[in-house]
C-alpha positions in Angstrom: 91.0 69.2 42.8 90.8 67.6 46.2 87.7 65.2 48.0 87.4 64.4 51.6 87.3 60.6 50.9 89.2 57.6 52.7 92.2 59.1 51.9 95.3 57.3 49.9 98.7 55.9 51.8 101.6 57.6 50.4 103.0 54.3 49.5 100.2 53.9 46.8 100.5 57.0 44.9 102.0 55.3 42.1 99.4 52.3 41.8 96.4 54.6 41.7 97.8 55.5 38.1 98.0 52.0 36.8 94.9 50.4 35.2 92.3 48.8 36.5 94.0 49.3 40.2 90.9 50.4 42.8 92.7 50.4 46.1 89.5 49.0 48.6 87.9 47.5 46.8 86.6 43.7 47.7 83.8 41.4 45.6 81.5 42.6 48.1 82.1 46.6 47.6 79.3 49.2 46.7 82.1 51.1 45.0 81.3 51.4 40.6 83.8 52.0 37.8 86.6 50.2 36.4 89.6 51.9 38.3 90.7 53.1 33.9 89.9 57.1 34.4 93.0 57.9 37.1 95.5 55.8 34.3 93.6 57.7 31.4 94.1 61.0 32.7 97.5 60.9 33.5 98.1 59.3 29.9 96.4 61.9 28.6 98.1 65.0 30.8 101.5 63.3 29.6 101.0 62.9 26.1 100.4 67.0 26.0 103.7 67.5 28.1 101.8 67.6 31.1 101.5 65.0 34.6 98.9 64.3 36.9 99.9 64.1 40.5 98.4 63.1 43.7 98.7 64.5 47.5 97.1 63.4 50.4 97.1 61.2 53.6 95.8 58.2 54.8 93.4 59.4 56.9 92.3 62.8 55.0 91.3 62.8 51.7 93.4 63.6 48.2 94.6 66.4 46.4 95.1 65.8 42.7 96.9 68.5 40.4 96.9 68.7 36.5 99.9 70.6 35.0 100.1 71.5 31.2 102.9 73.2 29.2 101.3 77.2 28.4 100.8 77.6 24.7 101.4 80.7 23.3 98.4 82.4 21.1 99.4 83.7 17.8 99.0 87.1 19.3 101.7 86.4 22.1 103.9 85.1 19.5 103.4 88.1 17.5 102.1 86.8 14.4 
């Protein structure tokens, strides 16, 4: 998935991920949420052997990609 927002320095790839971090944001921003769903997700994408990455530049939006292992299906496994 990618947007066309602000964009997100390279430098704070890492801090997006950790909880309640909304990089922007001031007392008197219009911006909603917690800054809990980017730290969820990736928690989430790990716990299933996955990650949740992000791409982008400063000045041109973000690319985010969700990897997860492939399962098998019983029919693949041949059972």
């Amino acid at each position: 998935m990618s947007d066309t927002g602000p964009g997100i320095p390279p430098d704070k790839f890492e801090a997006i991920f950790e909880p309640f971090v909304q990089l922007g944001r001031s007392l008197t921003s219009q911006q909603q949420g917690t800054g809990l769903g980017l730290a969820i997700s990736r928690d989430l994408a790990r716990a299933m052997g996955g990650d949740l990455l992000v791409d982008g530049a400063p000045d041109g939006g973000a690319k985010f990609t969700l990897t997860l292992p492939r399962v098998e299906s019983m029919a693949e496994q041949g059972t």
